[in-house]
C-alpha positions as CSV (number, residue, x, y, z in Angstrom):
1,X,50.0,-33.8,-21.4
2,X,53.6,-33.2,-20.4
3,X,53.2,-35.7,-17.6
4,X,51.8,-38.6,-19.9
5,X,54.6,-38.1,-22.1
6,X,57.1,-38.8,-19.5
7,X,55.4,-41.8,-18.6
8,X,55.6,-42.8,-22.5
9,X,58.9,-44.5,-22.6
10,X,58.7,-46.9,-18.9
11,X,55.8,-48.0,-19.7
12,X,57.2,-49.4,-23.0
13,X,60.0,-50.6,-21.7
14,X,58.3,-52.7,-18.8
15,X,56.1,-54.1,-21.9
16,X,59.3,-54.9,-23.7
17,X,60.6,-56.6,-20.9
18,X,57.5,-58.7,-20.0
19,X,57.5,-59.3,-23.8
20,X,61.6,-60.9,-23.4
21,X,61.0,-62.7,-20.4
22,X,57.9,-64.8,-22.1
23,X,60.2,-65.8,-25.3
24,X,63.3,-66.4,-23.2
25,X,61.2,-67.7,-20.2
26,X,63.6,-66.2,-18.2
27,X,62.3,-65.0,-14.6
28,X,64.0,-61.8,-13.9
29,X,63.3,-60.1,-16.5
30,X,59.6,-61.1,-16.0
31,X,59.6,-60.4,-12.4
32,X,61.3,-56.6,-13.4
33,X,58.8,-56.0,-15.7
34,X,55.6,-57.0,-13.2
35,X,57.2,-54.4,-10.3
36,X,57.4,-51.7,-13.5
37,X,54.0,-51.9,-14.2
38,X,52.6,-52.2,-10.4
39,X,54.7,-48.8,-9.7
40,X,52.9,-46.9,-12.4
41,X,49.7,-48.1,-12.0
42,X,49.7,-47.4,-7.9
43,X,51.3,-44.1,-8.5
44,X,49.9,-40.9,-7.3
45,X,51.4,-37.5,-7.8
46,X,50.5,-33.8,-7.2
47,X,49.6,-33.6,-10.8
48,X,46.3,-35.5,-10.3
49,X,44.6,-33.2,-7.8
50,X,45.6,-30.4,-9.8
51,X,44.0,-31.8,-12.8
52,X,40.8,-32.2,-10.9
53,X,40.9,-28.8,-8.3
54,X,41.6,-26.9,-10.3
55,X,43.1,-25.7,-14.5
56,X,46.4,-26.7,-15.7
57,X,48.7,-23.9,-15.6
58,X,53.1,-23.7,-16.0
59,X,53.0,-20.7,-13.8
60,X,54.6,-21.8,-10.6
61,X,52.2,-21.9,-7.4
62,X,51.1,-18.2,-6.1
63,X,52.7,-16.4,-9.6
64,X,50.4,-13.6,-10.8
65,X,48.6,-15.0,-14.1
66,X,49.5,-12.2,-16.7
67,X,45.6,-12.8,-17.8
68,X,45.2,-10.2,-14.8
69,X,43.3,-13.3,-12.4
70,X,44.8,-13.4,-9.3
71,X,45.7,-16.9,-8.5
72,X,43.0,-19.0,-6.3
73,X,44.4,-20.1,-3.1
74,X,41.9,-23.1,-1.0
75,X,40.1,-20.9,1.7
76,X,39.5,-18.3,-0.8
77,X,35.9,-16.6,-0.5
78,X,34.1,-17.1,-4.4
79,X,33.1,-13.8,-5.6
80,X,29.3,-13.1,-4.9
81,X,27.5,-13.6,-7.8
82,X,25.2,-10.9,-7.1
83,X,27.1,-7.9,-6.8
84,X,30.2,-9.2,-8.7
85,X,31.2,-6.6,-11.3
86,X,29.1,-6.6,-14.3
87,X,26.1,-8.0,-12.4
88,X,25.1,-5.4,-10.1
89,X,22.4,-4.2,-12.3
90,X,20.7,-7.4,-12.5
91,X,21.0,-7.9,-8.9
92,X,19.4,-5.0,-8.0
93,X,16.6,-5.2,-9.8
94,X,15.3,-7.5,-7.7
95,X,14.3,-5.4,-4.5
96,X,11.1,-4.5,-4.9
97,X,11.7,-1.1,-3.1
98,X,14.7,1.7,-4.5
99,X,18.0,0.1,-4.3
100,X,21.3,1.7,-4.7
101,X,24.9,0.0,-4.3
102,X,27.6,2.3,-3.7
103,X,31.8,1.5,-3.7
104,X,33.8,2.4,-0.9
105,X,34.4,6.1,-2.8
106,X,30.8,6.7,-2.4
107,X,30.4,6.5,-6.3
108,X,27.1,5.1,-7.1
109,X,28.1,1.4,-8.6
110,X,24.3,0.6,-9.7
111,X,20.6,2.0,-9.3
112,X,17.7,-0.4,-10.2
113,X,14.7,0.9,-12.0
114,X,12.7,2.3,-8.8
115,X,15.8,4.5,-7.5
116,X,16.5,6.2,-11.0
117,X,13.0,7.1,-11.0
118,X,13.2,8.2,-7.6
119,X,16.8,10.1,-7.5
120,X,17.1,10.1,-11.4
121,X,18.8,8.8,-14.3
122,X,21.8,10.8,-13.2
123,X,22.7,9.0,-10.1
124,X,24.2,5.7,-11.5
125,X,28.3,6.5,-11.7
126,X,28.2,9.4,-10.0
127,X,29.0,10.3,-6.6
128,X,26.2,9.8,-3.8
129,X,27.4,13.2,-2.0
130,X,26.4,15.1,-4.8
131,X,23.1,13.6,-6.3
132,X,21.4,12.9,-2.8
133,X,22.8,15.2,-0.7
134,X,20.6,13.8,2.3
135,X,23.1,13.9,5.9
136,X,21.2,11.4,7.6
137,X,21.8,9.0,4.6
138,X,25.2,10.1,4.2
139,X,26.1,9.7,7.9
140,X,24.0,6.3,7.9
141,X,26.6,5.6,5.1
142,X,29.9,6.4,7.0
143,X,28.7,4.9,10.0
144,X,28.5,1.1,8.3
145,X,32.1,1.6,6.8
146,X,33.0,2.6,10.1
147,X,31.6,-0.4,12.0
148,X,30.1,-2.9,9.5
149,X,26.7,-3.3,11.1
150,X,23.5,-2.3,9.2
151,X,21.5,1.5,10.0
152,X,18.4,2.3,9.6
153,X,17.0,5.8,9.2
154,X,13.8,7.5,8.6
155,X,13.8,10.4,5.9
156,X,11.9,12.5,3.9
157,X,12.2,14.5,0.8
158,X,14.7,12.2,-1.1
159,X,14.6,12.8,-4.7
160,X,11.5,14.2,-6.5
161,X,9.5,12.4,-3.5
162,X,7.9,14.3,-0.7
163,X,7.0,11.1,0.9
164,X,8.8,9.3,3.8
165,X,10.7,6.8,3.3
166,X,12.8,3.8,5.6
167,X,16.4,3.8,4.5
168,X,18.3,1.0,5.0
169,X,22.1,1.0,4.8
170,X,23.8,-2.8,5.0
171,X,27.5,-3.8,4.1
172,X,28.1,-6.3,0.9
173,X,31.8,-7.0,1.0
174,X,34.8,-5.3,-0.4
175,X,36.1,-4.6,-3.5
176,X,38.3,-2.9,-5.8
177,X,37.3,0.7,-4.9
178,X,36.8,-0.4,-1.3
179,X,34.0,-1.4,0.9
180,X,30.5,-1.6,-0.9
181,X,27.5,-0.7,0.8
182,X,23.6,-1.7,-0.3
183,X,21.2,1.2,0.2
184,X,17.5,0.7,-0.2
185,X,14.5,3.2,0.4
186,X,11.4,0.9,1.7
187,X,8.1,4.1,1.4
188,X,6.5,4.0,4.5
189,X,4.3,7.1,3.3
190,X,0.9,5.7,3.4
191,X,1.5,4.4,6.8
192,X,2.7,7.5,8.6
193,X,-0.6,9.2,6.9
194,X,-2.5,6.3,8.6
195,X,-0.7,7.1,12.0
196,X,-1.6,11.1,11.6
197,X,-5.4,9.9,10.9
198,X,-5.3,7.6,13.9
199,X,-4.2,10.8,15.9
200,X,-6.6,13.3,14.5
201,X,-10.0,11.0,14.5
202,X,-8.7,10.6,18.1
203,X,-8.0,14.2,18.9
204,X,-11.6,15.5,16.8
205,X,-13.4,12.6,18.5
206,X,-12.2,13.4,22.0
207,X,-13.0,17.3,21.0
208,X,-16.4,17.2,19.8
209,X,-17.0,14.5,23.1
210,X,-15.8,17.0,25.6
211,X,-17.4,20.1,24.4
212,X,-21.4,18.6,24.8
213,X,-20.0,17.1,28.2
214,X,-18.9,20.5,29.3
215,X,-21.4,22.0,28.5
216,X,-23.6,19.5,30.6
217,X,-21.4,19.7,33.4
218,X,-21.8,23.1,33.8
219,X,-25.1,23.4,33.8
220,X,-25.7,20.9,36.6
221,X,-23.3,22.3,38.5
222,X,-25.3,25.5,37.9
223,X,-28.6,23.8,38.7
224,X,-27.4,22.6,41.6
225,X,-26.1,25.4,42.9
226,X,-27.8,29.3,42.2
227,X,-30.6,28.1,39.5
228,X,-31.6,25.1,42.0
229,X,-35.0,27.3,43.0
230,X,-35.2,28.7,39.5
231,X,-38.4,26.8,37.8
232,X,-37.6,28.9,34.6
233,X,-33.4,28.3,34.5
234,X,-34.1,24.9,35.0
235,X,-36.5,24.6,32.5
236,X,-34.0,26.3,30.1
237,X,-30.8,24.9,31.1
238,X,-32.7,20.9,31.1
239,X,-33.8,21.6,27.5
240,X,-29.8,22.8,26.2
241,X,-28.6,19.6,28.6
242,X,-31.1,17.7,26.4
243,X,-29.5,18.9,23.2
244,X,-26.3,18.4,23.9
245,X,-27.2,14.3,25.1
246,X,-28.4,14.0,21.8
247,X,-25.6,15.9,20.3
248,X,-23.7,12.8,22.1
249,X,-25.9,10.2,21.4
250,X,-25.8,11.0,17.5
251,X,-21.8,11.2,17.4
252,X,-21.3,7.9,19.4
253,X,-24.0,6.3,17.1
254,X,-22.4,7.3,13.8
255,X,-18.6,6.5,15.5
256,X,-20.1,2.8,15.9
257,X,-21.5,2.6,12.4
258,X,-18.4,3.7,11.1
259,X,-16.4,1.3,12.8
260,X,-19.1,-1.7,11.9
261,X,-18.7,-0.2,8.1
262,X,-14.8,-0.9,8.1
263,X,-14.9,-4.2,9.8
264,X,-17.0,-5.1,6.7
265,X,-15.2,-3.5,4.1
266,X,-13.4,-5.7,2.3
267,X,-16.7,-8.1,2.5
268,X,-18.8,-7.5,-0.5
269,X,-22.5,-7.4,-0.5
270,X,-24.8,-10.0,-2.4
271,X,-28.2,-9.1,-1.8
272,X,-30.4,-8.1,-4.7
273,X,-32.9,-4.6,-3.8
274,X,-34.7,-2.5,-6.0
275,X,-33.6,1.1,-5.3
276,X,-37.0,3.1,-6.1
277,X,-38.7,1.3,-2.6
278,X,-36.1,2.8,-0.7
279,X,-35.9,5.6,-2.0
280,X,-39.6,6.0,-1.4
281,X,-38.9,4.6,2.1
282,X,-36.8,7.1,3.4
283,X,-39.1,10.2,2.2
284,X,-41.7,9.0,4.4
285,X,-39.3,9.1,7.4
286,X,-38.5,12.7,6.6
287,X,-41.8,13.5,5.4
288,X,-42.6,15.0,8.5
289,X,-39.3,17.4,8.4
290,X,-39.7,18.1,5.2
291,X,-42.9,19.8,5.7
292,X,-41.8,21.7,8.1
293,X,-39.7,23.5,6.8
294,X,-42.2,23.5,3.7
295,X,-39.7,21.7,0.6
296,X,-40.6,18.7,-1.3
297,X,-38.6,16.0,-2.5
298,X,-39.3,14.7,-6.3
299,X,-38.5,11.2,-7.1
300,X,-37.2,10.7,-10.7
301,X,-37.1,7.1,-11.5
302,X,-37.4,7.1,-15.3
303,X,-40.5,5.6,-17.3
304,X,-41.5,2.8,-15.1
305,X,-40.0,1.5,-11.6
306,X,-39.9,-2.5,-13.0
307,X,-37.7,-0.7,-16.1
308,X,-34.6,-0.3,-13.3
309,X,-32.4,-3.2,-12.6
310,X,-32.0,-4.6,-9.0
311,X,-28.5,-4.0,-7.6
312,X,-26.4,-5.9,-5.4
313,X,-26.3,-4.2,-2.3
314,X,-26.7,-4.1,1.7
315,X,-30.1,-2.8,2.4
316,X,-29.8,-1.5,5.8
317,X,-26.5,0.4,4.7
318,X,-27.6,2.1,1.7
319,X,-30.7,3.4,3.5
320,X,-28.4,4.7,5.7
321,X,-26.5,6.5,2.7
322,X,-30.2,8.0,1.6
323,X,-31.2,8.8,4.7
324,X,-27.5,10.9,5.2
325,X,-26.9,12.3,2.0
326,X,-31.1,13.6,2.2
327,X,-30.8,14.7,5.5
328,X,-28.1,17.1,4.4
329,X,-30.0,18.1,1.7
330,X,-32.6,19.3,4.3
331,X,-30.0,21.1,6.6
332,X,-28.2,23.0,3.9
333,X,-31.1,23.5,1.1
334,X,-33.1,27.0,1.3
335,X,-36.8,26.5,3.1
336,X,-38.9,25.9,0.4
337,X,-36.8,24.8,-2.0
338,X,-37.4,21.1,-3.7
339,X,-35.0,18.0,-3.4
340,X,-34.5,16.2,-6.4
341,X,-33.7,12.7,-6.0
342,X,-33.4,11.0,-10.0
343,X,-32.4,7.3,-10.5
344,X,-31.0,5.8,-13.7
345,X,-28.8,3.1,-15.4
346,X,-25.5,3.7,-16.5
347,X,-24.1,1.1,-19.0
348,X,-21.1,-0.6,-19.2
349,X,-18.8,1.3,-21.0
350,X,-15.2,2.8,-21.6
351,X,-13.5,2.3,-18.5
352,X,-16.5,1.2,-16.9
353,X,-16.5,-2.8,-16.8
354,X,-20.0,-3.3,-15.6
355,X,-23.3,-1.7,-15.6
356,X,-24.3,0.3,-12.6
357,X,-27.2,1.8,-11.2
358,X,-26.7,6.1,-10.3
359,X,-28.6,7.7,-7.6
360,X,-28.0,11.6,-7.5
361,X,-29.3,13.8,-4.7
362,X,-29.5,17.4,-6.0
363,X,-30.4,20.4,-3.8
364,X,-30.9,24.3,-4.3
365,X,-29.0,25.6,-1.3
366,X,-25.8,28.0,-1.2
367,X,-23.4,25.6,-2.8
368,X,-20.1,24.5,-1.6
369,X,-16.4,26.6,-2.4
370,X,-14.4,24.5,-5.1
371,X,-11.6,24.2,-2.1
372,X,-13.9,22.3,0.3
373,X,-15.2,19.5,-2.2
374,X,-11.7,17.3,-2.0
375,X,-12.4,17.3,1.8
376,X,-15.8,17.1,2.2
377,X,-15.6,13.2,3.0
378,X,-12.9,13.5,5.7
379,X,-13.9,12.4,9.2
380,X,-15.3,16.0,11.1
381,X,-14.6,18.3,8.4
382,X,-17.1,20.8,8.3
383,X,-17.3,24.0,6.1
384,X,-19.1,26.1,8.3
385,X,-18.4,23.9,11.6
386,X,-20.7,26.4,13.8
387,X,-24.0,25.7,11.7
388,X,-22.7,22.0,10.8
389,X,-23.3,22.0,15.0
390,X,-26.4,24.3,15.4
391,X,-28.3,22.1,12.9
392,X,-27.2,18.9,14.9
393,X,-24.3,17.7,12.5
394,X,-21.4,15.3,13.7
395,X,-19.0,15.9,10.3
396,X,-19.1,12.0,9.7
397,X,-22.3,11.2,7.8
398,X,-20.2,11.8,4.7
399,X,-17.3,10.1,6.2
400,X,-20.0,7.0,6.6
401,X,-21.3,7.5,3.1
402,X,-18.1,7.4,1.4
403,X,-17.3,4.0,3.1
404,X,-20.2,2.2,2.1
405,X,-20.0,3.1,-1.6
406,X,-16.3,1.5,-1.2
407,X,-17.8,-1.5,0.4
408,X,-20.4,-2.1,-2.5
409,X,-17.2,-1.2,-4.9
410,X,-19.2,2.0,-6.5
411,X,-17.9,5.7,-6.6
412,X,-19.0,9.0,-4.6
413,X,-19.1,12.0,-6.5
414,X,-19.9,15.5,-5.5
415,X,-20.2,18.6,-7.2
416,X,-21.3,22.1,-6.4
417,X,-20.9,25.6,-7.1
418,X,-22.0,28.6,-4.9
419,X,-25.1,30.0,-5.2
420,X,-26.5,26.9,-7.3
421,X,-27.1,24.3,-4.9
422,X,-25.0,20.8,-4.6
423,X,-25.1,17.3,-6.5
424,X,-23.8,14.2,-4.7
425,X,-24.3,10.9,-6.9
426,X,-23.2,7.4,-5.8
427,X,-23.1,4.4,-8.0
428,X,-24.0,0.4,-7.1
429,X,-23.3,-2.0,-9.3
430,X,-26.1,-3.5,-11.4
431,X,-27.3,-7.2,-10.8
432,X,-25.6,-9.8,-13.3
433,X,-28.8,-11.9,-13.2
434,X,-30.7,-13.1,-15.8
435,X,-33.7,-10.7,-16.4
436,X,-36.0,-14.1,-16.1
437,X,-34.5,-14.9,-12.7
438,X,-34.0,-11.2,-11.3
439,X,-38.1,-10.7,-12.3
440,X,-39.0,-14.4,-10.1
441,X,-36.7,-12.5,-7.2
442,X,-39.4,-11.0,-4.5
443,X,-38.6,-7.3,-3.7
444,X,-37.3,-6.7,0.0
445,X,-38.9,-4.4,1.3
């Protein structure tokens, strides 16, 4: 405005004079005039770039603004809008893993939702050496003011976690309390579990491998050797060699079934079965074993067979799943004992979305300890591991069984007690076709 003002007064005089020379038709001052007016309108000044760069100020060029805004010089760096003071919190909260930012006097600047409730409310504005406490994060932390490069380290047991956990450690800038460094905490728990399975199914699969193939090894190296004209040691030692070939056979076969079952799993099924012809299925397969050793099975399937829904399942795999979870029943029920096998529909209710279809397979054997039923479906667990092997087990038909029912999205459920036998119960989900169409649906059979 100061500047316009100035220009006020010239410009009316030039008008004046262009005004004078048209009455007096005089020249000069016409042509004085014309040279006044072509001088302020091809003027340029400082002023104008300042007008558009940047705000009008009357502080001279570099003076300290006594708003407390340091002046702007061109090459300056803009503040970063996402850890500028005042915004760190809303910055923050968009890592999707624990994220802390911490100034250059290691006090905690701002914590998004998943680190306070990982380290605790306590952490935000309090210093990092006292709340976490962890030397490979604090060293991580050092080492990044030292150099300026990002560090990575793997931890457990920050916070109230026992997991593990991928810290991160990258530098943001500077600031007022110094440089400002970005931590974040990326869980990495559920794949160093998967590792440590990888490594044991390896280590149990290579063990329960090498002790049938040693035992086989030795024999015929006994065979051919001092028992080679012994009709009666060879007799003996072939039937044991035949065992433990079997013993082989059986763990190989159920390895490749449960490596067909997780190729599939995320595939669901879509085949409609009735369950009662399976179920009747499988008894005569064991019918002979069963007699044997003098037990029974009882098939509960309510009223009437036609009264039970079809489900939507893979037939081959859930006669697998009977053919396991009875075959257990066999090698852990008392002789004589029954085997109860009931079928019935569950509606759809509380947290239940759809109606499913519950097979339970109850026995009257010893029972199971309360400790063992978490890990009864984990690949070669055994509870008694010498007569899970006498009887011919491989500790992975339950392994197999618990697969399946995640395949056909239903739930395994086992419950025992000692001395009173043992319940396992799976669910499959009930067909969602109309009862008209599900009746013109042939059985397969």
């Amino acid at each position: 405005m100061a500047r316009l003002v100035s220009w006020r007064w010239p410009l009316i005089g030039a008008v004046a004079l262009l005004a004078f020379a048209l009455v007096a038709h005089s020249v000069a001052p016409a042509v004085l005039a014309v040279l006044t007016l072509v001088t302020f309108a091809f003027y340029r000044g400082p002023s104008n770039r300042e007008q558009v760069f940047g705000p009008m100020s009357a502080l001279p060029p570099g003076a300290a603004d006594p708003r407390g805004v340091p002046p702007r010089r061109r090459g300056d760096r803009l503040p970063d809008p996402v850890f500028d003071d005042g915004r760190d919190r809303v910055g923050i909260e968009a890592f999707g893993d624990p994220a802390l930012l911490v100034g250059g006097d290691y006090r905690v600047i701002a914590a998004n939702t998943l680190a306070r409730a990982l380290f605790g409310d306590r952490i935000v504005a309090d210093d990092l050496r006292l709340v976490l406490r962890h030397p490979l994060i604090l060293d991580a932390v050092q080492l990044v003011v030292a150099s300026g490069g990002p560090v990575e380290r793997e931890v457990t047991g920050l916070g109230s976690s026992d997991g593990a956990y991928r810290a991160r450690v990258v530098d943001v800038g500077t600031a007022a309390t110094g440089r400002r460094t970005l931590l974040t905490f990326a869980d990495i728990t559920q794949t160093r579990l998967t590792e440590r399975m990888r490594v044991d199914f390896v280590a149990n699969a290579s063990h329960e491998l090498r002790t049938p193939l040693a035992t086989l090894i030795g024999f015929i190296e006994t065979l051919q050797g001092p028992a080679a004209e012994d009709e009666p040691a060879r007799r003996r030692f072939l039937d044991i060699m035949g065992r433990e070939a079997a013993r082989m056979s059986r763990l190989i076969d159920d390895l490749l079934s449960l490596s067909r079952i997780e190729l599939d799993k995320y595939v669901r099924p879509q085949t409609l079965l009735d369950l009662p012809p399976l179920v009747s299925d499988v008894a005569k397969t064991l019918a002979m074993r069963l007699e044997s050793d003098q037990r029974h099975l009882i098939i509960d399937t309510g009223d009437a067979e036609f009264k039970l829904p079809q489900v939507v399942a893979d037939r081959d795999q859930i006669l697998q799943v009977l053919h396991n979870l009875l075959s257990n029943a066999l090698k852990y029920g008392r002789s004589g004992s029954a085997i109860h096998v009931r079928v019935e529909r569950l509606p759809a209710v509380g947290s239940r979305a759809e109606p499913m279809v519950k097979v339970s397979i109850i026995d009257e054997g010893e029972g199971i300890a309360p400790e063992h039923l978490p890990r009864l479906t984990e690949r070669f667990y055994r509870v008694d591991t010498n007569r899970s092997r006498s009887i011919g087990g491989t500790g992975l038909g339950l392994a197999i069984v618990k697969h399946i029912i995640e395949r056909h999205r239903g739930q395994l459920e086992i419950a025992s007690r000692p001395g009173e036998g043992t319940r396992v119960s799976f669910t499959l989900p009930e067909s969602i076709r109309p009862p008209a169409a599900a009746a013109s649906q042939p059985s397969q059979k």
